[in-house]
N, CA, C and O atoms as CSV, one atom per row, in Angstrom:
chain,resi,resn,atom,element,x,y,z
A,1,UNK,N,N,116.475,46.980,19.095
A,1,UNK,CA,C,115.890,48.249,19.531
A,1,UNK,C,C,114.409,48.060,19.825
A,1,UNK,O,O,113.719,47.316,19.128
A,2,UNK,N,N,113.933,48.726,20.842
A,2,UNK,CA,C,112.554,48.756,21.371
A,2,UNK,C,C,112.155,50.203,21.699
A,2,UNK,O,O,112.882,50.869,22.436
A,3,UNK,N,N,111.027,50.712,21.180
A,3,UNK,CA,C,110.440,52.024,21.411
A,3,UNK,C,C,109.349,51.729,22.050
A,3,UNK,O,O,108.479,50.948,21.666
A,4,UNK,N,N,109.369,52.332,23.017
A,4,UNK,CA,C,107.606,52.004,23.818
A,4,UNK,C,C,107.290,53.243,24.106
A,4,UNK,O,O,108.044,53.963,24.760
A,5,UNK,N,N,105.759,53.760,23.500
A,5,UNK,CA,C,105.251,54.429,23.730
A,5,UNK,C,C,103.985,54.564,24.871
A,5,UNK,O,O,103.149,53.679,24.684
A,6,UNK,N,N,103.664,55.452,25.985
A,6,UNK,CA,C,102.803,55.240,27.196
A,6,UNK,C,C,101.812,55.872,26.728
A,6,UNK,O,O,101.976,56.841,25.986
A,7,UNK,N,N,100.729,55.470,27.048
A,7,UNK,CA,C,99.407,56.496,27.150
A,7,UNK,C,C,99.428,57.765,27.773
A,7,UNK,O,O,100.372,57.808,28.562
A,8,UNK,N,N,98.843,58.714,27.751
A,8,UNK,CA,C,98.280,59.561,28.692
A,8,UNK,C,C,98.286,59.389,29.785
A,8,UNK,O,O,97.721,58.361,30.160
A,9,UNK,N,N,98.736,60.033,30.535
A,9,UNK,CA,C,98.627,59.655,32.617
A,9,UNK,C,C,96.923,60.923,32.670
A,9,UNK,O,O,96.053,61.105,31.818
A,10,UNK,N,N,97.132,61.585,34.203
A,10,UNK,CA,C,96.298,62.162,33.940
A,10,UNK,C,C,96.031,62.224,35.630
A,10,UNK,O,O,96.475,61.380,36.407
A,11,UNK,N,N,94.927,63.817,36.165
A,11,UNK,CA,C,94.664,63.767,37.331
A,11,UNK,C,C,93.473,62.804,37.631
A,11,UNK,O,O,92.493,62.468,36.966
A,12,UNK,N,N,94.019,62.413,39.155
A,12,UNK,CA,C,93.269,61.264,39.343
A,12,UNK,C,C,92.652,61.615,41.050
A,12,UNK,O,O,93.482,61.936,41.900
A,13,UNK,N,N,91.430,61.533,41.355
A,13,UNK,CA,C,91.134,61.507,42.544
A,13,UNK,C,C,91.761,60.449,43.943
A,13,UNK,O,O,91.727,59.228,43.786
A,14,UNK,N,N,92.259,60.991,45.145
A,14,UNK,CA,C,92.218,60.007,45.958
A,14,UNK,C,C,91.117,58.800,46.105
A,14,UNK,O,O,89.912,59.052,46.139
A,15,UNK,N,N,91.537,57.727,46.173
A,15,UNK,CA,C,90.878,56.398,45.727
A,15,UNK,C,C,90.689,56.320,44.734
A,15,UNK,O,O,89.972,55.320,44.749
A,16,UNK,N,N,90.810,56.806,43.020
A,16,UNK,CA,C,90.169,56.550,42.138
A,16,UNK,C,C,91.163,55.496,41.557
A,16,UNK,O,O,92.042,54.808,42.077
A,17,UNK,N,N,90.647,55.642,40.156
A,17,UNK,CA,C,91.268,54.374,39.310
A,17,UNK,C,C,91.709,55.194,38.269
A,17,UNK,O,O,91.145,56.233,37.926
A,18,UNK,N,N,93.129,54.533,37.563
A,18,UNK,CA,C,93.234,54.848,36.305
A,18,UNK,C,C,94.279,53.602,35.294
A,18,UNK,O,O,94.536,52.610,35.975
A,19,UNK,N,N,94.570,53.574,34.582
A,19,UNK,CA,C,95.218,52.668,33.312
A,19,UNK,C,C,95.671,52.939,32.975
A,19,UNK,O,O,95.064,53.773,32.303
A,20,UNK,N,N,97.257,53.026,32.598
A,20,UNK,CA,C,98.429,53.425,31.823
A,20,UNK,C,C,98.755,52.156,30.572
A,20,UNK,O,O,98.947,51.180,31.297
A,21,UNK,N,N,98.807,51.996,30.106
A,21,UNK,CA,C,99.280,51.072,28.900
A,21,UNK,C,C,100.406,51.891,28.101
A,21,UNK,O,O,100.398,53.093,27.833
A,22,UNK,N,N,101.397,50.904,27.786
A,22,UNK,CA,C,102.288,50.884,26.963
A,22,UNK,C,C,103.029,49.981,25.387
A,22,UNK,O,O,103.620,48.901,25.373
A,23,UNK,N,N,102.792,50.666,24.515
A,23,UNK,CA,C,103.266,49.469,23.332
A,23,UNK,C,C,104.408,49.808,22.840
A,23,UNK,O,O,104.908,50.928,22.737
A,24,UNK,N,N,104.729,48.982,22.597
A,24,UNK,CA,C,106.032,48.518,22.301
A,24,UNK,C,C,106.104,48.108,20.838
A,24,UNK,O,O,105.320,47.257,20.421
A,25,UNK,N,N,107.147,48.758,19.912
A,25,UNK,CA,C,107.358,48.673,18.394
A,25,UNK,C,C,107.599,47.253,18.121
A,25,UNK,O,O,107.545,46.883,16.948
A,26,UNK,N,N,107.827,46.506,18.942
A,26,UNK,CA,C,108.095,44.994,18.151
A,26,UNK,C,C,107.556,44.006,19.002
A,26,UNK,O,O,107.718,44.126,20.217
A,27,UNK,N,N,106.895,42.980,18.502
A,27,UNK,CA,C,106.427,41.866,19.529
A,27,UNK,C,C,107.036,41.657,20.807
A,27,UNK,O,O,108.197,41.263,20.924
A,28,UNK,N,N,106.170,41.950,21.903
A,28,UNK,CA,C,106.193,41.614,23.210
A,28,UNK,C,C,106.460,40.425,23.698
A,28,UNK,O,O,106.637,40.237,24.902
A,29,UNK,N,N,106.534,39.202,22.511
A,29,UNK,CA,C,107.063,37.557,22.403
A,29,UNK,C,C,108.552,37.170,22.958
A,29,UNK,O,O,109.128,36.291,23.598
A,30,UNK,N,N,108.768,38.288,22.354
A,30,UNK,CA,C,110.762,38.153,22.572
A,30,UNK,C,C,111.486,38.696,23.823
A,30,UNK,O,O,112.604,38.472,24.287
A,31,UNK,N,N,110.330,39.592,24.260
A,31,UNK,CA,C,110.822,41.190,24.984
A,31,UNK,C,C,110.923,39.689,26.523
A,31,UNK,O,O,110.128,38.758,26.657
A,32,UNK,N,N,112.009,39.962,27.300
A,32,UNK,CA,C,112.323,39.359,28.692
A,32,UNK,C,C,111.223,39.380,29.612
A,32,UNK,O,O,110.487,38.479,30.014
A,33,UNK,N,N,111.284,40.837,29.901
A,33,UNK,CA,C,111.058,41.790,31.612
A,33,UNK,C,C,110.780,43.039,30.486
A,33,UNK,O,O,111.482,43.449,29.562
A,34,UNK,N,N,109.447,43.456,30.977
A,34,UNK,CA,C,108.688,44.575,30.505
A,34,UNK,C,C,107.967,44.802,32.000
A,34,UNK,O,O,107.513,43.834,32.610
A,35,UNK,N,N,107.895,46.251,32.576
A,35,UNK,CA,C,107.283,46.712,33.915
A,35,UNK,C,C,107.300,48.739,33.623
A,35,UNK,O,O,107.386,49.528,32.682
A,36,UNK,N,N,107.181,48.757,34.873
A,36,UNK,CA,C,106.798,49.926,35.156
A,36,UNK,C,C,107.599,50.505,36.468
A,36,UNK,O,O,107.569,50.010,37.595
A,37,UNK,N,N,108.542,52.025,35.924
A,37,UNK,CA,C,108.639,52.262,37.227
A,37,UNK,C,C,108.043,53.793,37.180
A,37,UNK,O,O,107.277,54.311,36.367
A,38,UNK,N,N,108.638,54.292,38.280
A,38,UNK,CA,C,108.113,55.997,38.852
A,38,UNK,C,C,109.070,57.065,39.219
A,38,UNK,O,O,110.097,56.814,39.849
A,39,UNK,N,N,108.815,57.989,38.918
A,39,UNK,CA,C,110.104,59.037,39.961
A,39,UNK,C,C,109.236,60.151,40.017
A,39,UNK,O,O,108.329,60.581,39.303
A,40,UNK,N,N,109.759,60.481,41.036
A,40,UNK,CA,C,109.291,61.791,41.415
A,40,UNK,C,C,110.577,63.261,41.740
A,40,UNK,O,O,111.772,62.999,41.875
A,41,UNK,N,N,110.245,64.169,41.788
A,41,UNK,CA,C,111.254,65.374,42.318
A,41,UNK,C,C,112.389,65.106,42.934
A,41,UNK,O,O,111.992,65.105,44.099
A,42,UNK,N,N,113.778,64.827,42.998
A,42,UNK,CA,C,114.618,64.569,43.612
A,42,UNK,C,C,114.684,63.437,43.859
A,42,UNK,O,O,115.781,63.270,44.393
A,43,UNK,N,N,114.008,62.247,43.777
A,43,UNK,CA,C,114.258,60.658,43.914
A,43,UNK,C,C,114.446,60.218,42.894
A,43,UNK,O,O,114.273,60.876,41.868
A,44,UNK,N,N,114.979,58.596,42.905
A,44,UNK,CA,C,115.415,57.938,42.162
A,44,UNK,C,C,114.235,57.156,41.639
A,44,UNK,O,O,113.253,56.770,42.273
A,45,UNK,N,N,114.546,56.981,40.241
A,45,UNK,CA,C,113.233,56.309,39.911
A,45,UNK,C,C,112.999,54.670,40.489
A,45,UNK,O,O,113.978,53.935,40.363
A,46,UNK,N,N,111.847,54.125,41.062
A,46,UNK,CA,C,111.588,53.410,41.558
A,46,UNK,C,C,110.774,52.151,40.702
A,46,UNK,O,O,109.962,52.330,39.795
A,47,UNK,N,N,111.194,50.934,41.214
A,47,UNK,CA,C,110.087,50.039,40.872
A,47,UNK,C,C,108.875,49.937,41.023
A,47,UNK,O,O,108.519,49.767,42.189
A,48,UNK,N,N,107.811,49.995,39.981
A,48,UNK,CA,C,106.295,49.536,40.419
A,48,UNK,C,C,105.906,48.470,40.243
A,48,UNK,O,O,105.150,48.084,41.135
A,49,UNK,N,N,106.175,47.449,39.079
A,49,UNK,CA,C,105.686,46.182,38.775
A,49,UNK,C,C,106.403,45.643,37.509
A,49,UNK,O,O,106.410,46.343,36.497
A,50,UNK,N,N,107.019,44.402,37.522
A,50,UNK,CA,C,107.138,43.621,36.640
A,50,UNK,C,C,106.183,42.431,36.055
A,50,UNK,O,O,105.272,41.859,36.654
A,51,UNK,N,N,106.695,42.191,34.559
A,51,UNK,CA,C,105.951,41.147,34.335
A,51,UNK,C,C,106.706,40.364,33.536
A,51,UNK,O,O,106.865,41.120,32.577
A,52,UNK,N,N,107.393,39.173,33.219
A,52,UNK,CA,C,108.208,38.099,32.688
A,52,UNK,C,C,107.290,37.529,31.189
A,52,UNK,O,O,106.079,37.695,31.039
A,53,UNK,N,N,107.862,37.105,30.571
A,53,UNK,CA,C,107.375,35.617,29.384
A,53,UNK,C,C,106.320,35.042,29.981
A,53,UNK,O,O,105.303,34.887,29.304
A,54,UNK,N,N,106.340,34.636,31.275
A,54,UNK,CA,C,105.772,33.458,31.572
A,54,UNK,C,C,105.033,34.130,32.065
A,54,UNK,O,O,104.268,33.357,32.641
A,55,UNK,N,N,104.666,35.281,32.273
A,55,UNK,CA,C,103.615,35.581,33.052
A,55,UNK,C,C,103.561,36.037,35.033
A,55,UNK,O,O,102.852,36.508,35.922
A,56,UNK,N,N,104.907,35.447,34.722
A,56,UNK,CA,C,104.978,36.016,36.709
A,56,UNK,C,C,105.224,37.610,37.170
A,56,UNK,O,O,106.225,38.173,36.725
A,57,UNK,N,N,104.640,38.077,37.741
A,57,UNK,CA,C,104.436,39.636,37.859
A,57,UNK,C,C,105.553,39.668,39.122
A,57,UNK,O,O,105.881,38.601,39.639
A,58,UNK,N,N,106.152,41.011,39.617
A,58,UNK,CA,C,106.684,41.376,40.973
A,58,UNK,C,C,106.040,42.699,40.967
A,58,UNK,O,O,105.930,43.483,40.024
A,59,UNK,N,N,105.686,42.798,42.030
A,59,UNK,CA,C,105.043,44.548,42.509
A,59,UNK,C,C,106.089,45.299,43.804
A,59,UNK,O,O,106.647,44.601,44.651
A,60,UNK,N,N,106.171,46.288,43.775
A,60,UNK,CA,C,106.771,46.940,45.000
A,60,UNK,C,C,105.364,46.768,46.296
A,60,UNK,O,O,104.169,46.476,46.232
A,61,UNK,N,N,106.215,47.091,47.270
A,61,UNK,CA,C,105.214,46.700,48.472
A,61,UNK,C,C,104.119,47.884,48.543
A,61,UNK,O,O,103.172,47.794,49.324
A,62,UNK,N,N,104.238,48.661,47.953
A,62,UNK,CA,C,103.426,50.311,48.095
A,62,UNK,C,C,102.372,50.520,47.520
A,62,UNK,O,O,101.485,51.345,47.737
A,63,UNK,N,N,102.549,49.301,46.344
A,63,UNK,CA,C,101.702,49.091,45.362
A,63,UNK,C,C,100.779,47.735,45.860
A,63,UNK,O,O,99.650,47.950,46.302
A,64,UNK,N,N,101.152,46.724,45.799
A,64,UNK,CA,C,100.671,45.532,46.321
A,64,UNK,C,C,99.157,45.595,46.589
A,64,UNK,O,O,98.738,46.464,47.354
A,65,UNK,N,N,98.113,44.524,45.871
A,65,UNK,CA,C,97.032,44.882,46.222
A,65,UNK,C,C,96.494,45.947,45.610
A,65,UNK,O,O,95.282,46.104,45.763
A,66,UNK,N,N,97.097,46.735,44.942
A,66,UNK,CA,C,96.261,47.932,44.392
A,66,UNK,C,C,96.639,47.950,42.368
A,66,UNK,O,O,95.981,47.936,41.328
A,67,UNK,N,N,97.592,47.975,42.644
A,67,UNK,CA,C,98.109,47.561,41.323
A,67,UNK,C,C,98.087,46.273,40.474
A,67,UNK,O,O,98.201,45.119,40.887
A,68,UNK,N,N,97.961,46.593,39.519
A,68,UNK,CA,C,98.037,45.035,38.880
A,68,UNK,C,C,98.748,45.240,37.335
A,68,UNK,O,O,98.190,46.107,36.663
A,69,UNK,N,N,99.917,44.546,36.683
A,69,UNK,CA,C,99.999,44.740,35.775
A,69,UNK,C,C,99.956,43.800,34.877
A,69,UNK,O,O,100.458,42.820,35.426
A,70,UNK,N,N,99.639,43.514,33.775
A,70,UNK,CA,C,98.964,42.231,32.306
A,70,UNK,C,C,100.373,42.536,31.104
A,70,UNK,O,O,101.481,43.053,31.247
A,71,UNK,N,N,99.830,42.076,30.213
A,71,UNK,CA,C,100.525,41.752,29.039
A,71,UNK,C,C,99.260,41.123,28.073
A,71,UNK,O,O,98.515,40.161,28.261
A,72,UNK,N,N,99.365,42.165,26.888
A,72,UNK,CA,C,98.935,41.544,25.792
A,72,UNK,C,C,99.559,41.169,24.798
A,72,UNK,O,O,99.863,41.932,23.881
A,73,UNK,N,N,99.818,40.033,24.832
A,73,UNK,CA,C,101.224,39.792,23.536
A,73,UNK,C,C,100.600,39.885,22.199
A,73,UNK,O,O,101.432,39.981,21.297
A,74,UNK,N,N,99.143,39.884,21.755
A,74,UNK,CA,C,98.588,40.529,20.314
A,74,UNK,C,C,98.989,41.591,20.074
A,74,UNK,O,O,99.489,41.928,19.001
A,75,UNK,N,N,98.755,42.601,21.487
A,75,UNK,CA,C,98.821,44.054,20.923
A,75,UNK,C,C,100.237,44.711,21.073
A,75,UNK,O,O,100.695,45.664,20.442
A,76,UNK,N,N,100.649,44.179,21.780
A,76,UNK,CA,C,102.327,44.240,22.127
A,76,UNK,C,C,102.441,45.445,22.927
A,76,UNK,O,O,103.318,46.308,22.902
A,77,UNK,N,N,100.832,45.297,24.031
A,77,UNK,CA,C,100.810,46.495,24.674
A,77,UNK,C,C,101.201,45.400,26.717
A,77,UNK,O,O,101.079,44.241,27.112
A,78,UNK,N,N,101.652,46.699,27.311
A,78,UNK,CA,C,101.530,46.141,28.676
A,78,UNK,C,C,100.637,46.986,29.272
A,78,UNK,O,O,100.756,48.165,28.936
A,79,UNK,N,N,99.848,46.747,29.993
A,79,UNK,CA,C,99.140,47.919,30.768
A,79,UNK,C,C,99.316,47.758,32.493
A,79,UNK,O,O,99.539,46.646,32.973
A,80,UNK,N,N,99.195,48.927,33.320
A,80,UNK,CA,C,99.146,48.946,34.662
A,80,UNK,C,C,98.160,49.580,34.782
A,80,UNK,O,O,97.921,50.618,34.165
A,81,UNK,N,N,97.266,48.915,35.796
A,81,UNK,CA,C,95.730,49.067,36.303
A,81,UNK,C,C,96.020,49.761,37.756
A,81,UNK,O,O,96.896,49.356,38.520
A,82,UNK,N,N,95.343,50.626,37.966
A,82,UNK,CA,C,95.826,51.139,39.202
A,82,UNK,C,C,94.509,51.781,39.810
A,82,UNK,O,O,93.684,52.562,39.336
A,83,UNK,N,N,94.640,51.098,41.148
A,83,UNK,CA,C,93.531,51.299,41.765
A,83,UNK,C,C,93.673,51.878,43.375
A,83,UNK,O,O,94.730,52.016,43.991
A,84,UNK,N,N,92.471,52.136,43.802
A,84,UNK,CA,C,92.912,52.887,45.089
A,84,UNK,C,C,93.940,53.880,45.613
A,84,UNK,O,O,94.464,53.975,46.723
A,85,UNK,N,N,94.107,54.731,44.277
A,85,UNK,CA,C,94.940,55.785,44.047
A,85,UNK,C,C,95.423,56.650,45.485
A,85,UNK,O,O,94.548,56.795,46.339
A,86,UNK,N,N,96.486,57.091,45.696
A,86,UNK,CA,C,97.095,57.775,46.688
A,86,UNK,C,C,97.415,58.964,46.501
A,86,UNK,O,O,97.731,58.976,45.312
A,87,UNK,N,N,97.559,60.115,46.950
A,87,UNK,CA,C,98.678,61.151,46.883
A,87,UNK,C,C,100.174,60.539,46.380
A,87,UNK,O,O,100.955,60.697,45.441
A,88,UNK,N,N,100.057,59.704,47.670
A,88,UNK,CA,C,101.547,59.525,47.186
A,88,UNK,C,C,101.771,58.462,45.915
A,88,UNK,O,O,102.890,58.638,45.433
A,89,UNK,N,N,101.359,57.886,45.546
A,89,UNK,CA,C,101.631,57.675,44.136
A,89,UNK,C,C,101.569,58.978,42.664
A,89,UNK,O,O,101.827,58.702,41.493
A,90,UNK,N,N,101.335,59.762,42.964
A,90,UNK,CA,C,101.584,61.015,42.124
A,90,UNK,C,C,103.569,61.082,41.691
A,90,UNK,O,O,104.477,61.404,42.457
A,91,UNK,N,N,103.658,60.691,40.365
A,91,UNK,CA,C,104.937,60.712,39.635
A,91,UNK,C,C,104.764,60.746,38.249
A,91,UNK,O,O,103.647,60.819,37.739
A,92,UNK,N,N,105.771,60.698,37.629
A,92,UNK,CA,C,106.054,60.363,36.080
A,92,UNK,C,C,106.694,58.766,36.100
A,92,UNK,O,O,107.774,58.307,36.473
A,93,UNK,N,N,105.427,58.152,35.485
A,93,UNK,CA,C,105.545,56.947,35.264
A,93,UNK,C,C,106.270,56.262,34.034
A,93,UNK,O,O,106.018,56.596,32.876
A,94,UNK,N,N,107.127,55.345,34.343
A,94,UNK,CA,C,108.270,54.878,32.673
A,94,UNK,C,C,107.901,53.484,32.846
A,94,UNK,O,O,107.761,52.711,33.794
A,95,UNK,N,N,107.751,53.432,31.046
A,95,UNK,CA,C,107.558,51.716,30.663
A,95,UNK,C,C,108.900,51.678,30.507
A,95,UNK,O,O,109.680,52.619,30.362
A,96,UNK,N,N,109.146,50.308,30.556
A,96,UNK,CA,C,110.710,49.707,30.712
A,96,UNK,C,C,110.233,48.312,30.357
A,96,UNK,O,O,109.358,47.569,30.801
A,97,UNK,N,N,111.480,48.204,29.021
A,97,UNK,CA,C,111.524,46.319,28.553
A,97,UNK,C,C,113.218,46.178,28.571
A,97,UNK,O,O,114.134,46.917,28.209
A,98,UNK,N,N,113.145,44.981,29.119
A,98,UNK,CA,C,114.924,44.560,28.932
A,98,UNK,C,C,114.785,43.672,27.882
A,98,UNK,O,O,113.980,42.767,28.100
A,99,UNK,N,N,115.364,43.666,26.753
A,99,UNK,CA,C,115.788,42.948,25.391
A,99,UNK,C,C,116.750,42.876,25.267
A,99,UNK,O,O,117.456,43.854,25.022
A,100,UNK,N,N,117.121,41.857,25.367
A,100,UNK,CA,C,118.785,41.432,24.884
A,100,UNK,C,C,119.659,41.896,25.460
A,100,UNK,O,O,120.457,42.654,24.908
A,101,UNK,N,N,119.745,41.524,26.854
A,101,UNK,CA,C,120.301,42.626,27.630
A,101,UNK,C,C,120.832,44.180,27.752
A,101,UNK,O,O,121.826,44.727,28.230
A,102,UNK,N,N,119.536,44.635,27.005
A,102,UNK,CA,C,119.668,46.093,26.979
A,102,UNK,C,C,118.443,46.729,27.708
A,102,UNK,O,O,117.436,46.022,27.676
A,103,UNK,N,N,118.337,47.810,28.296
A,103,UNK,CA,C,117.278,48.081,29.060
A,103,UNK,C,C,116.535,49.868,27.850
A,103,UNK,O,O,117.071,50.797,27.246
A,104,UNK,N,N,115.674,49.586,28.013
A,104,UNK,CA,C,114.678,50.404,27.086
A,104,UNK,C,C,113.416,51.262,28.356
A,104,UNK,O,O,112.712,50.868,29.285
A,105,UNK,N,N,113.682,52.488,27.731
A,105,UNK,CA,C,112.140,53.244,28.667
A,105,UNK,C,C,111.525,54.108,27.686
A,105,UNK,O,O,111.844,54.380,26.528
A,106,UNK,N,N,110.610,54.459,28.392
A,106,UNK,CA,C,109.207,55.176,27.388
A,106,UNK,C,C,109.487,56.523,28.005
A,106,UNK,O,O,110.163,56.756,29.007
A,107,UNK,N,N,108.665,57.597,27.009
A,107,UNK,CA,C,108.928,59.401,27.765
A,107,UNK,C,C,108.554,59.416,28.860
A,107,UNK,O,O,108.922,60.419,29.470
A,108,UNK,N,N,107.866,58.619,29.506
A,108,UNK,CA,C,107.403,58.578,30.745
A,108,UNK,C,C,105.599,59.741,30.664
A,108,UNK,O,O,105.179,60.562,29.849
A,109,UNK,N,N,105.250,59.379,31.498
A,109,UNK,CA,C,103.902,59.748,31.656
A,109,UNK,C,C,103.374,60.638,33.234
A,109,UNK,O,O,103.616,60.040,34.282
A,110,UNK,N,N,103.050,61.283,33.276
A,110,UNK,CA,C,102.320,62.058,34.394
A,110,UNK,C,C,101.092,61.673,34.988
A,110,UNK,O,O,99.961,61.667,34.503
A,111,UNK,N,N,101.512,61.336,36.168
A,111,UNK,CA,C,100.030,60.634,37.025
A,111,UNK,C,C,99.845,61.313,38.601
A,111,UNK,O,O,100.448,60.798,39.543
A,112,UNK,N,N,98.894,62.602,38.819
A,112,UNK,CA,C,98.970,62.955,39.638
A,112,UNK,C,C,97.476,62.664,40.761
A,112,UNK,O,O,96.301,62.825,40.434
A,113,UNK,N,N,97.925,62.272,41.919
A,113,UNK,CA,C,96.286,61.957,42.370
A,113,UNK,C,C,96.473,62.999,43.476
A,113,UNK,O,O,97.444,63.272,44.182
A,114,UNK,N,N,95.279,63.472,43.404
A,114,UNK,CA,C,95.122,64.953,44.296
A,114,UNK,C,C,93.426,65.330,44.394
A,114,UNK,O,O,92.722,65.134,43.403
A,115,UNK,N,N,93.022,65.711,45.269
A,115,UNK,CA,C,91.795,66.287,45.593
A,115,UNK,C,C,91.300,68.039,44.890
A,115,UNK,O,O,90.213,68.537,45.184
């Protein structure tokens, strides 16, 4: 079992920046595939970024360049850095770890960028 809890989302200006982090109840050592996805009103929730053991990240193309996501395996937190904020990135954002072939998400978080 894995509980991951997200930070605070929060309104965010077009172009601005903001940081979501997520920790996770048990060392991030073991955990596979820990990332981030999104949904919004009537869509399916979407990929934003993975990150592996080893360190190799995947981003969706929407994100690319603007996003970046880390791993702190001390804190057993992941965070997504997000930059050059959009309208359209405005969703409820979910941490997600696959452990043991089971897939795990967080309450998800609110990130709206708007003027």
């Amino acid at each position: 079992q894995v509980q991951l809890v997200e930070s605070v989302g929060g309104l965010v200006q077009p172009g601005g920046s903001l940081r979501l982090s997520c920790a996770a109840s048990r060392s991030i050592f073991s955990i596979n595939i820990m990332g981030w996805y999104r949904q919004t009103p009537g869509k399916e929730r979407e990929l934003v970024a993975t990150i592996i053991i080893g360190g190799l990240t995947n981003y969706a193309d929407s994100v690319k360049g603007r996003f970046t996501i880390s791993r702190d395996n001390a804190k057993n937190t992941v965070y997504l850095q997000m930059n050059s904020l959009k309208p359209e990135d405005t969703a409820v954002y979910y941490c997600y770890a696959r452990y043991y072939g089971s897939n795990y998400w967080g309450q998800g978080t609110t990130v709206t960028v708007s003027s």
